[in-house]
C-alpha positions in Angstrom: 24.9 -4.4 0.1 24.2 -1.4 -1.8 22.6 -1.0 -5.0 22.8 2.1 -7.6 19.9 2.2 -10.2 19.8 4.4 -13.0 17.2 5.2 -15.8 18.7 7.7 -19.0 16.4 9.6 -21.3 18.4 9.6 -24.6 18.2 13.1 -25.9 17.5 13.5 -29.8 21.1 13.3 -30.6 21.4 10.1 -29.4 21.9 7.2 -31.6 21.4 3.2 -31.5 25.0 2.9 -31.3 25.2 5.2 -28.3 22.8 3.0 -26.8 24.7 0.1 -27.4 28.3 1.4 -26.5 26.6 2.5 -23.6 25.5 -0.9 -22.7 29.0 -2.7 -23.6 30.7 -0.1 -21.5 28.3 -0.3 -18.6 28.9 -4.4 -18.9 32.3 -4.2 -18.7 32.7 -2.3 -15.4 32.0 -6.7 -14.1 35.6 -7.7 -12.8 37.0 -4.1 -13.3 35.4 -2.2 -10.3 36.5 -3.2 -6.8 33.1 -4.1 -4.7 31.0 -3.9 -7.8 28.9 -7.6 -7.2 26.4 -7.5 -9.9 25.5 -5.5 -13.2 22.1 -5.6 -15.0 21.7 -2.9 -17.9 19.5 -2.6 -20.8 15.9 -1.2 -22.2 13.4 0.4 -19.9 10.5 -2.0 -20.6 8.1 -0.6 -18.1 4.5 0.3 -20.1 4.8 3.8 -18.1 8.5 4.5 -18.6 8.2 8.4 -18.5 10.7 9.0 -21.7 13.4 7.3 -19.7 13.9 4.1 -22.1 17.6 2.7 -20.9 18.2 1.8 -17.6 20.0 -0.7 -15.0 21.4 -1.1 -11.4 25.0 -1.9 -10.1 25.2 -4.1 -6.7 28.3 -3.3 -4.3 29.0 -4.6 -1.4 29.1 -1.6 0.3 28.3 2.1 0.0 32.4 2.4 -0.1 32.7 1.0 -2.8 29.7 2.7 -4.7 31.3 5.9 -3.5 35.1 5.1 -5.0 32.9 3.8 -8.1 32.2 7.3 -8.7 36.0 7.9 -9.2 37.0 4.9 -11.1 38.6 5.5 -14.7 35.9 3.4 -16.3 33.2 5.1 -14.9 34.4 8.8 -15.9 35.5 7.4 -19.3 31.8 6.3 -19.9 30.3 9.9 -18.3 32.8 12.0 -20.6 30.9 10.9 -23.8 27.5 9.6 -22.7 26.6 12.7 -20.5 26.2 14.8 -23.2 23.8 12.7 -24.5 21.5 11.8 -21.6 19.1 12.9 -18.9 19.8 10.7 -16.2 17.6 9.6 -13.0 20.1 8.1 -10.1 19.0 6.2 -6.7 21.0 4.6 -4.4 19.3 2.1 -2.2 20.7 0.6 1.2 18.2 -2.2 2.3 20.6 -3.0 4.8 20.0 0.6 6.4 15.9 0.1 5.9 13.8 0.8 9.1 10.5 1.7 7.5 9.0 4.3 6.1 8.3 7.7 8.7 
């Protein structure tokens, strides 16, 4: 298992309907995306969100197929549009890989 979490501060430009293409785009990478297991997306609802109000996590079932992810049409489709309009926060967790903390 591997699991990609992202948080997006929407810059000033941004609109509620960017938010909610986003969100329909994000969604529709289920069934579409080879490994891709689970999809969660929506708002931030943390009390201390730090400006960053959208957010969400992909599951794969491997870092492969988080890495091809990267690549695939529907993800550069959504980044041609919605990067312009973002400050993104990434992480990529492997709690398969997890040993501790040094």
């Amino acid at each position: 298992m591997y699991i990609h979490i992202f948080l997006f501060r929407w810059k000033p430009d941004a609109t509620a309907d960017d938010c909610s293409r986003a969100t329909h785009a994000i969604e529709g990478f289920r069934g579409e995306i080879p490994g891709l297991l689970e999809v969660a997306v929506g708002p931030n609802v943390a009390v201390n969100h730090g400006g960053y109000g959208f957010g969400g996590y992909l599951k794969f079932a491997n870092a492969a197929a988080c890495a091809a992810y990267a690549d695939h049409p529907l993800h550069v489709a959504l980044l041609e549009w919605l990067l312009p309009l973002i400050e993104a926060v990434e992480l990529d967790l492997n709690p398969s890989k997890f040993e501790g903390t040094p």
